[in-house]
VMD Tcl script that draws the C-alpha trace (Angstrom):
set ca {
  {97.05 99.32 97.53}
  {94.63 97.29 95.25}
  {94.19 97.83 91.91}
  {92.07 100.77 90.85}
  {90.83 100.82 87.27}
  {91.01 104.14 84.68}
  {87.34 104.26 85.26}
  {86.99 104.28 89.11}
  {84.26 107.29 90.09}
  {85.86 109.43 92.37}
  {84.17 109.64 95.83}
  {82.81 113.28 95.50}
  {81.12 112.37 92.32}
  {79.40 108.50 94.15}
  {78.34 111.18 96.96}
  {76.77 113.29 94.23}
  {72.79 113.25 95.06}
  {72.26 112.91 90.99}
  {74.57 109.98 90.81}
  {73.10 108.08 93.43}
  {69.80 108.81 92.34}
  {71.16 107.11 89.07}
  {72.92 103.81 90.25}
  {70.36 103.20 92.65}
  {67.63 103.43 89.57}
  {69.93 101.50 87.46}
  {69.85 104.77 85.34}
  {73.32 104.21 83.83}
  {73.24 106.07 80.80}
  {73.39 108.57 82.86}
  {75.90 107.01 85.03}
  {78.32 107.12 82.03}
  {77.04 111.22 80.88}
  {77.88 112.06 84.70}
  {81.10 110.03 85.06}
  {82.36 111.78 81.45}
  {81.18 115.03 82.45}
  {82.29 115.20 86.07}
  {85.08 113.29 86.51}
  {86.57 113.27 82.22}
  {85.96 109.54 81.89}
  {85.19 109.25 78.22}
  {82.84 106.70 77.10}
  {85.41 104.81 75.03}
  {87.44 103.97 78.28}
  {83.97 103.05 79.86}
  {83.49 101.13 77.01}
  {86.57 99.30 77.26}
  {86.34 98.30 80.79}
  {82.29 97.97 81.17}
  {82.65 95.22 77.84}
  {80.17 97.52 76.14}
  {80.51 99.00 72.32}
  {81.39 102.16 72.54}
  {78.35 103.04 70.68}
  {75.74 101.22 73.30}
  {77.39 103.62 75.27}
  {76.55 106.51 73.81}
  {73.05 105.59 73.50}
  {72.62 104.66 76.79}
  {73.40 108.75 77.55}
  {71.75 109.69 74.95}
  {68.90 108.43 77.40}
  {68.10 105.11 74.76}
  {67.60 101.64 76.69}
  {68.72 100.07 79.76}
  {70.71 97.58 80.94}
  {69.08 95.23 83.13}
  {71.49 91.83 82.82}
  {72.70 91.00 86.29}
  {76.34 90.22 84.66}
  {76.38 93.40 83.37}
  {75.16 95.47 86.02}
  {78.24 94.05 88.44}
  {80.96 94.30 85.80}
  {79.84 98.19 85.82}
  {79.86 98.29 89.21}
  {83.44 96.53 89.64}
  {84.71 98.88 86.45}
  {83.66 102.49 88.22}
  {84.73 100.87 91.79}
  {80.57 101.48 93.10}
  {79.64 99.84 96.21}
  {77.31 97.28 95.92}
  {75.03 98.35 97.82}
  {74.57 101.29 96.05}
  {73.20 99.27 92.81}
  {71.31 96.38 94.83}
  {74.25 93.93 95.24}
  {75.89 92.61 97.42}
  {79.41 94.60 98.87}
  {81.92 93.50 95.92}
  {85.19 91.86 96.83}
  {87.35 94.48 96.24}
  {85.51 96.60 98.89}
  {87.30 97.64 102.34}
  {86.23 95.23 105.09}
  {84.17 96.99 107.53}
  {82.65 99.48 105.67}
  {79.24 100.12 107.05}
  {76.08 98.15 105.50}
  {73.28 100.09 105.02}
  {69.95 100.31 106.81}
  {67.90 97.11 106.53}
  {64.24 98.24 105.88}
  {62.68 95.01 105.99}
  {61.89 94.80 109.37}
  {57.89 92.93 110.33}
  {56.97 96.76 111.56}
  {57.84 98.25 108.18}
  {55.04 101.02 106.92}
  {54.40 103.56 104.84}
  {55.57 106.77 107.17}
  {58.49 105.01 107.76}
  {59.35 104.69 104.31}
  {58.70 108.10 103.81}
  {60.75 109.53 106.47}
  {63.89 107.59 105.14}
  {63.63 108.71 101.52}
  {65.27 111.67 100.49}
  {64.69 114.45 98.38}
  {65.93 111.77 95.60}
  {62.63 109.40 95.74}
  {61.40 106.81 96.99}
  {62.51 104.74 93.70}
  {66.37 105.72 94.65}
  {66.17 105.43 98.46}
  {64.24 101.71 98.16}
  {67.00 99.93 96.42}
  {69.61 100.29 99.00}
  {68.36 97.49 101.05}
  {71.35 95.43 102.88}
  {71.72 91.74 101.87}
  {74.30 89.77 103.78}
  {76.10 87.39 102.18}
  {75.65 84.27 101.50}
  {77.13 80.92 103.85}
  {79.70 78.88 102.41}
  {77.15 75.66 101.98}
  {73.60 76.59 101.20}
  {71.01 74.76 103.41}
  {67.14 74.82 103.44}
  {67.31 77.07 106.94}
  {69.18 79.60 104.74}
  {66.24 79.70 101.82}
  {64.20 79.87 105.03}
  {65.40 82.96 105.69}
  {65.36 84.19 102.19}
  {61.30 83.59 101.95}
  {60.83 85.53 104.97}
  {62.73 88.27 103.33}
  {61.06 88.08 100.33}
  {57.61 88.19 102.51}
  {58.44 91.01 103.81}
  {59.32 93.08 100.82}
  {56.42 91.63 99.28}
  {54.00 93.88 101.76}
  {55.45 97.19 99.80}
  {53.39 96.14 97.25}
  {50.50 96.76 99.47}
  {50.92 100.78 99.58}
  {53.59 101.27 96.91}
  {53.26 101.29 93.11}
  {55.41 99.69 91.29}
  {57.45 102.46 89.42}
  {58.63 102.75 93.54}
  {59.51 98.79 94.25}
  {60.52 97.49 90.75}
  {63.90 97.84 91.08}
  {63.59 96.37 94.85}
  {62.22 92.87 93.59}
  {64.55 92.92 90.53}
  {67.71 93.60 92.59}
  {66.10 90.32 94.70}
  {65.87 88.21 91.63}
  {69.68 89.22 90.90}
  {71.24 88.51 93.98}
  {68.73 85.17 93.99}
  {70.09 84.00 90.58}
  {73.81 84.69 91.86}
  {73.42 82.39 94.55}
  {71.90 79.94 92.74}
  {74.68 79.99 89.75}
  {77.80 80.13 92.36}
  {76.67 78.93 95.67}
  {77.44 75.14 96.91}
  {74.47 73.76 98.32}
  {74.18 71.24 101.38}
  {71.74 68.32 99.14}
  {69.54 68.94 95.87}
  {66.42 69.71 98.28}
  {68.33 73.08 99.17}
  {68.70 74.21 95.93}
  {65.39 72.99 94.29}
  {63.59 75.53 97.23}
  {66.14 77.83 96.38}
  {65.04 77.89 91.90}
  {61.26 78.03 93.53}
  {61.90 80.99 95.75}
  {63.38 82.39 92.60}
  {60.42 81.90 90.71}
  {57.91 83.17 93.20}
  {60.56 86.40 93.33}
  {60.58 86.87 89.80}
  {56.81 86.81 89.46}
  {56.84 89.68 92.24}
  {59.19 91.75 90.01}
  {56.99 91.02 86.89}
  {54.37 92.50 89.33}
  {56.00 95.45 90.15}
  {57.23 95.72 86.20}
  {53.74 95.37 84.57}
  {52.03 97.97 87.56}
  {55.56 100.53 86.34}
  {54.55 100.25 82.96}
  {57.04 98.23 81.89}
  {55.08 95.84 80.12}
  {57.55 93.81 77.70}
  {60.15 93.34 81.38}
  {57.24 92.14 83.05}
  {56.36 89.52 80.10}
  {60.46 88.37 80.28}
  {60.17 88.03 84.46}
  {57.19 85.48 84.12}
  {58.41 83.59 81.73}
  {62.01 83.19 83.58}
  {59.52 82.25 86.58}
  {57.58 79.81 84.62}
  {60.75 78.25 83.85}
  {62.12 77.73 87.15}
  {58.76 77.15 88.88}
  {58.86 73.88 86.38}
  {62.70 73.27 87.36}
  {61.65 73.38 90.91}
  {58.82 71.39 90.68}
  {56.65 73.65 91.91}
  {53.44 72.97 90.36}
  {51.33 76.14 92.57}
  {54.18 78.61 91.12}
  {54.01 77.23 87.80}
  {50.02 77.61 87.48}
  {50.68 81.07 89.30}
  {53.42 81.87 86.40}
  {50.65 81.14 83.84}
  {48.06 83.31 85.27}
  {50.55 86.31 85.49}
  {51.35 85.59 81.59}
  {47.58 85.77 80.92}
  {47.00 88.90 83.03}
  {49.61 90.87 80.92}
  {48.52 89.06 77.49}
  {44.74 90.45 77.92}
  {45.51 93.77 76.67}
  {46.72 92.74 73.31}
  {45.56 89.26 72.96}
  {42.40 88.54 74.63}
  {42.25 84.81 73.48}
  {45.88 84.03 73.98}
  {45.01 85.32 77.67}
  {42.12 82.99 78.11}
  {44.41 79.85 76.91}
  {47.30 81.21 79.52}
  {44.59 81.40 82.22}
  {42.58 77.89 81.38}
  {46.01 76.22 81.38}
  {46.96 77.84 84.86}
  {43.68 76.37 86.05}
  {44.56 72.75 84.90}
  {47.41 73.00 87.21}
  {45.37 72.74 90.22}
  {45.06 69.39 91.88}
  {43.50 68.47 95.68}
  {47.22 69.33 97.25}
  {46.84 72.75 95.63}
  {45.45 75.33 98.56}
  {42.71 77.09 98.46}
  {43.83 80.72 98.08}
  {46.15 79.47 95.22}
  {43.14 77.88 93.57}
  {40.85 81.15 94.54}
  {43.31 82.86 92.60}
  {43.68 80.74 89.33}
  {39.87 81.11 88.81}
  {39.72 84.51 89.53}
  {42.14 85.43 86.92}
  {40.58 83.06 84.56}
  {37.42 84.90 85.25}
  {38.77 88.01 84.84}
  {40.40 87.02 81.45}
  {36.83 85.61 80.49}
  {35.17 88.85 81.63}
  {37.41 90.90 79.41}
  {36.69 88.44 76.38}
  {33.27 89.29 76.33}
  {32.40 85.32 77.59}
  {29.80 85.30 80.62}
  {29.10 81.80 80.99}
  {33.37 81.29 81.71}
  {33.00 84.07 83.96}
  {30.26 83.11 86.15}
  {31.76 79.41 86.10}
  {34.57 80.53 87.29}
  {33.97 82.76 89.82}
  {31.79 80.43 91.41}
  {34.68 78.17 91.32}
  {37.06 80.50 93.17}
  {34.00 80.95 95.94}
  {33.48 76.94 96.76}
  {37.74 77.18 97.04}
  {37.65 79.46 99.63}
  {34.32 78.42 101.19}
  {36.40 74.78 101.47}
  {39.52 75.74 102.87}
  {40.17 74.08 105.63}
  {41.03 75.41 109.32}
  {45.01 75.68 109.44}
  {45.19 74.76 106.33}
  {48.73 75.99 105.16}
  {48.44 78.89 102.37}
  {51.43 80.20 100.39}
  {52.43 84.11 101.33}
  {52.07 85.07 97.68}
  {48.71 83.91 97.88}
  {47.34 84.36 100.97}
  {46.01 87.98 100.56}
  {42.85 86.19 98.25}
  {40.43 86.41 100.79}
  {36.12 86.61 100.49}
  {36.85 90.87 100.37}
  {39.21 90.33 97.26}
  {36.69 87.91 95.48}
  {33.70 90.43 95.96}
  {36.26 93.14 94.18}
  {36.90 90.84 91.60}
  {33.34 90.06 90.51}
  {32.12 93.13 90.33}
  {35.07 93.90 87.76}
  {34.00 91.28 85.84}
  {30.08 91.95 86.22}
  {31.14 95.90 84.92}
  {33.56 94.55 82.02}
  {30.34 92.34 81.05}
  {27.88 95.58 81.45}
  {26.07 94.21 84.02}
  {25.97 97.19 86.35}
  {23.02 95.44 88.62}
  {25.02 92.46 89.51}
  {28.33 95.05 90.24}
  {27.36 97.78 92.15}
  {25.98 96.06 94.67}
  {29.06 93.77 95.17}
  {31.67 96.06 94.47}
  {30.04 98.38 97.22}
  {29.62 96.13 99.71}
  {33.39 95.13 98.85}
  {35.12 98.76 99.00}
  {33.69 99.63 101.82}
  {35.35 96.90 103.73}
  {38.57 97.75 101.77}
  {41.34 100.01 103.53}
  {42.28 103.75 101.90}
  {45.95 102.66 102.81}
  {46.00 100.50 99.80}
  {45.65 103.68 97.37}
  {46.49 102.45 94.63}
  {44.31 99.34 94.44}
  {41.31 100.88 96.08}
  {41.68 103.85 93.74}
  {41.80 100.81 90.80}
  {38.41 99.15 92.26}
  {36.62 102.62 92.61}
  {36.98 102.87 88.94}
  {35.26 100.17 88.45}
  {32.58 100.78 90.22}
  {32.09 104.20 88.71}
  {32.21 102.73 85.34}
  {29.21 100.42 86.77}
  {27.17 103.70 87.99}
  {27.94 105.19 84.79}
  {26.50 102.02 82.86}
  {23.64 102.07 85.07}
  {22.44 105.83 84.60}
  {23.62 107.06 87.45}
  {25.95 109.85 86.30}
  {26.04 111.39 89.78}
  {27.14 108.88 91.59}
  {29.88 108.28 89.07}
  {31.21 111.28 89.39}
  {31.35 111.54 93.02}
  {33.31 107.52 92.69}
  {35.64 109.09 89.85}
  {36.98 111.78 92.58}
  {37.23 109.83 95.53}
  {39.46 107.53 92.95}
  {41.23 110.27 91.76}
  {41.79 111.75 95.34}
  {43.23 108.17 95.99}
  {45.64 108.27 93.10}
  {47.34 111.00 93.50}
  {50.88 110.40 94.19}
  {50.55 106.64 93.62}
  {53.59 105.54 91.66}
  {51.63 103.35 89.33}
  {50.43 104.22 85.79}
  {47.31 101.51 86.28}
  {45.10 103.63 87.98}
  {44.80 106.50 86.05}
  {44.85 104.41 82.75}
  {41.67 102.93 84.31}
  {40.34 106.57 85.46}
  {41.10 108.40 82.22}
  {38.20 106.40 79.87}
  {35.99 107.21 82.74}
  {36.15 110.39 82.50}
  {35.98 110.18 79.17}
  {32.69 108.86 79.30}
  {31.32 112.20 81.79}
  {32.39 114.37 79.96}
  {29.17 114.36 77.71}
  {26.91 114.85 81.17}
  {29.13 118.08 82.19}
  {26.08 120.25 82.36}
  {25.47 118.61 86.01}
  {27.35 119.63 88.81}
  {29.17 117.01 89.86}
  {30.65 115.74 86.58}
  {31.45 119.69 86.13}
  {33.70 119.54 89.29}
  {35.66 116.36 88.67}
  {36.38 117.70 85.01}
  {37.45 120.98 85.94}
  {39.29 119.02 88.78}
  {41.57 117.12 85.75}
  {41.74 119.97 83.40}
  {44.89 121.62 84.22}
}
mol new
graphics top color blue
foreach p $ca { graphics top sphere $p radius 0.5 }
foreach p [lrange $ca 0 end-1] q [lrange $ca 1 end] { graphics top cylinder $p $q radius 0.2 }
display resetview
């Protein structure tokens, strides 16, 4: 029989709904409360074996910080004996041989409904995690990080109807498993491993994503800076500029001119190899960061900079997955943000209409984003009505979106009714958010 440590979770307790709910979260403070309360594991043992002071332990029950490391996470899971796949890894070496891998739910014909017919009473933030990853070959090859970028393609479309409080832990629990292949695996040439540090940077950047949409702002800073940095090991000059614009996205809040540096430097990336959603991109988010400065003449620039990119793209010209969603609909959103962050409501509505209505309701949480916007621009323009009647078809969208964004964008907006809620329809939608 193989060794079993003092601190193994019995199996009643890992089939314990609350416990699951916990590993798969990466909740393990209250891991540790549930293994000490259920099972009379006492956090000085855990201590011992997890390598943690017995004091981090305590806090981490208390409900004080997480543990996010990658090392750490599998020395937990190897010191309670959990299955890897029920914290995002891979099945540990001490497992039994055969056990049963769970469902793989990344699949081309993945959707919403089916998501939401797999996830338990638990959450979709527990049930999403659980996603099999075979292991790795013995050599690693280009066909193998092949297969890796159409995985992480595929998880990437969650992102589409899922906030990211739901598919954090999914892209971080990529990034681990990426990083563990890239530290330990033997690779068949230097080619193979330099697609493997840019997949990891392209995967990190999705988990800074999903971090920054949580509400999570400081893990989604860390995540784009670890991507910057491999983006430049890998040579990967589109990722790198893409690293820099995520950087300057998350800086605007706090450091508007910081932001605009981040997003000017992102721009100087781009060459005549660079394709033209990539490029679409860049100077959209530099507009954007301009927009939010209060600086017109950067915006316009650069907006009409991300219009001749895509108006020049080329037919069959290869575009990166991660960027390939910038299309002439996503532009249209994007300046008419910028034209309501600048005040201009007559240059927004119009384009932000035209845009929205184009836009699917299956992307809730974005469209719900946008429709703020453009209810802000109504509002700017005098038209208090039609405001109101944007602000609940937003708020309609929101609801059960597992993102904080959209009603941190919804709440100053109904702020600003509230002094018109003598008229009907800014009556309704307040009364509507009261409770």
């Amino acid at each position: 029989m193989s060794y079993q440590p003092p601190t193994a979770l019995p199996r009643d307790l890992l089939d314990d709904a609350a416990m699951q709910h916990a590993l798969s979260t990466h909740d393990f403070g209250t891991v540790f409360r549930l293994a000490r309360e259920r099972a009379g594991i006492s956090y000085s043992r855990i201590a011992t074996e997890c390598d943690i002071k017995p004091d981090r332990v305590g806090t981490l029950a208390r409900g004080q910080g997480r543990i996010s490391s990658f090392g750490k996470i599998v020395q937990i899971a190897d010191a309670l004996r959990v299955p890897g796949h029920m914290v995002g890894l891979a099945p540990r070496p001490w497992e039994a041989d055969g056990a049963p891998a769970p469902q793989d739910w990344t699949g081309p014909d993945l959707h919403r409904r089916t998501i939401l017919q797999v996830a338990t009473a638990s959450g979709l933030a527990a049930a999403l995690p659980a996603l099999h990853h075979a292991a790795p070959p013995a050599r690693i090859t280009n066909s193998y990080v092949d297969r890796l970028r159409e995985r992480t393609a595929r998880l990437r479309r969650l992102d589409d109807i899922l906030g990211g409080a739901d598919t954090y832990r999914v892209y971080l629990a990529e990034v681990q498993r990426t990083k563990a292949v890239l530290q330990r695996g033997s690779f068949a040439g230097e080619d193979a491993r330099r697609r493997l540090t840019a997949l990891l940077a392209e995967q990190a950047q999705q988990a800074g994503w999903a971090a920054f949409d949580g509400g999570r702002g400081k893990e989604a800073a860390s995540l784009y800076q670890e991507s910057r940095a491999y983006a430049q090991e890998a040579g990967d000059t589109d990722l790198y500029g893409n690293s820099l614009a995520f950087l300057a996205y998350g800086t605007l809040a706090h450091d508007r001119r910081t932001a605009v540096t981040f997003a000017q430097d992102s721009c100087a990336t781009i060459t005549s190899r660079t394709p033209a959603t990539v490029r679409a991109l860049l100077y959209e988010r530099l507009a954007w960061a301009c927009a939010v400065d209060g600086q017109p003449a950067g915006t316009e620039a650069a907006l009409d900079s991300a219009r001749k990119a895509l108006e020049t793209a080329q037919d069959g010209e290869p575009q990166p997955d991660w960027s390939v969603w910038v299309d002439r609909t996503e532009l249209g959103i994007m300046t008419g943000r910028c034209w309501t962050e600048l005040a201009r409501p007559l240059r927004a509505v119009p384009v932000l209409t035209v845009a929205l209505g184009q836009y699917p309701d299956e992307y809730a949480r974005d469209k719900s984003l946008y429709l703020s916007w453009l209810a802000e621009a109504f509002l700017t323009a005098g038209e208090v009505e039609e405001a109101a009647a944007t602000t609940d078809r937003a708020l309609d969208l929101a609801t059960g979106v597992a993102s904080i964004r959209p009603m941190q964008r919804i709440a100053p907006v109904l702020e600003s009714l509230r002094p018109h809620g003598q008229i009907p329809a800014v009556r309704t939608v307040l009364e509507r958010t009261a409770l």
